[in-house]
C-alpha positions in Angstrom: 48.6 29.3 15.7 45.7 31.3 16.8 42.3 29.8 15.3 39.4 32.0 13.4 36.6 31.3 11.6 35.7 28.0 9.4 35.5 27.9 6.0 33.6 25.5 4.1 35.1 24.0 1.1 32.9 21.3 -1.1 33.9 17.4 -0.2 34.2 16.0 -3.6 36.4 18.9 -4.5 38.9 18.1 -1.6 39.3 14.5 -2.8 40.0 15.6 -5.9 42.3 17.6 -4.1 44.3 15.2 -1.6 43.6 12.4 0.6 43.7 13.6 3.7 41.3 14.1 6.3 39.7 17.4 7.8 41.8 17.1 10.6 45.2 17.0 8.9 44.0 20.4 6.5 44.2 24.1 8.1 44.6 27.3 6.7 47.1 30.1 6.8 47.1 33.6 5.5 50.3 34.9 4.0 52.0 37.6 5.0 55.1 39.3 3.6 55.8 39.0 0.2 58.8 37.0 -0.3 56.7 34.1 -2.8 54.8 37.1 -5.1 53.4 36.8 -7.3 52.6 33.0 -6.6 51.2 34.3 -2.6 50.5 37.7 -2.0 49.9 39.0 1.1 46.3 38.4 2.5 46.0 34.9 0.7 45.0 32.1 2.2 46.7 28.6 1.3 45.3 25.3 2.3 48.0 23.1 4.4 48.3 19.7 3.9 49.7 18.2 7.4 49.9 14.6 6.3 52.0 15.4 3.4 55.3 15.1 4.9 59.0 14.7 4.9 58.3 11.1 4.1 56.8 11.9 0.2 59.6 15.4 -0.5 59.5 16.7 -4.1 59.3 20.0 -5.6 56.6 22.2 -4.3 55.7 24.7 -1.9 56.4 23.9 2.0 55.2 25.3 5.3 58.3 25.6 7.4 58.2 26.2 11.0 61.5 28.1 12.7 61.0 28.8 16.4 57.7 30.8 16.2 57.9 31.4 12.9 56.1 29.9 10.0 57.5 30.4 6.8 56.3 29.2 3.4 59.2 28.5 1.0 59.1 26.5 -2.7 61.8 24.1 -2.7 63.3 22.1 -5.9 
């Protein structure tokens, strides 16, 4: 993925948030429309990276096929 600009987000806020580190967060912008209304195109989501296939339940998921990234809810 090609990186841009920072954005700050407040520190207390993000442990509230999840307990992972800076280096396992990024952020995407959404494109397409296939999750409206939840993401509309031009949103940007916070990933969690750490959160993975080990702790599954229902939520929403970056998916990576090829070159693709896709972000799909999954129940």
């Amino acid at each position: 993925e090609e990186s841009r600009a920072a954005m700050a987000f407040d520190v207390a806020w993000l442990r509230r948030l999840t307990a992972a580190g800076a280096e396992d967060l990024g952020l995407l912008q959404v494109s397409g429309d296939s999750m409206a209304p939840t993401l509309l195109p031009g949103d940007d989501i916070l990933v969690d990276r750490s959160d993975g296939a080990g702790r599954l339940r229902d939520g929403l998921y970056v998916l990576r096929v090829d070159d693709l990234l896709m972000v799909k809810r999954l129940t």
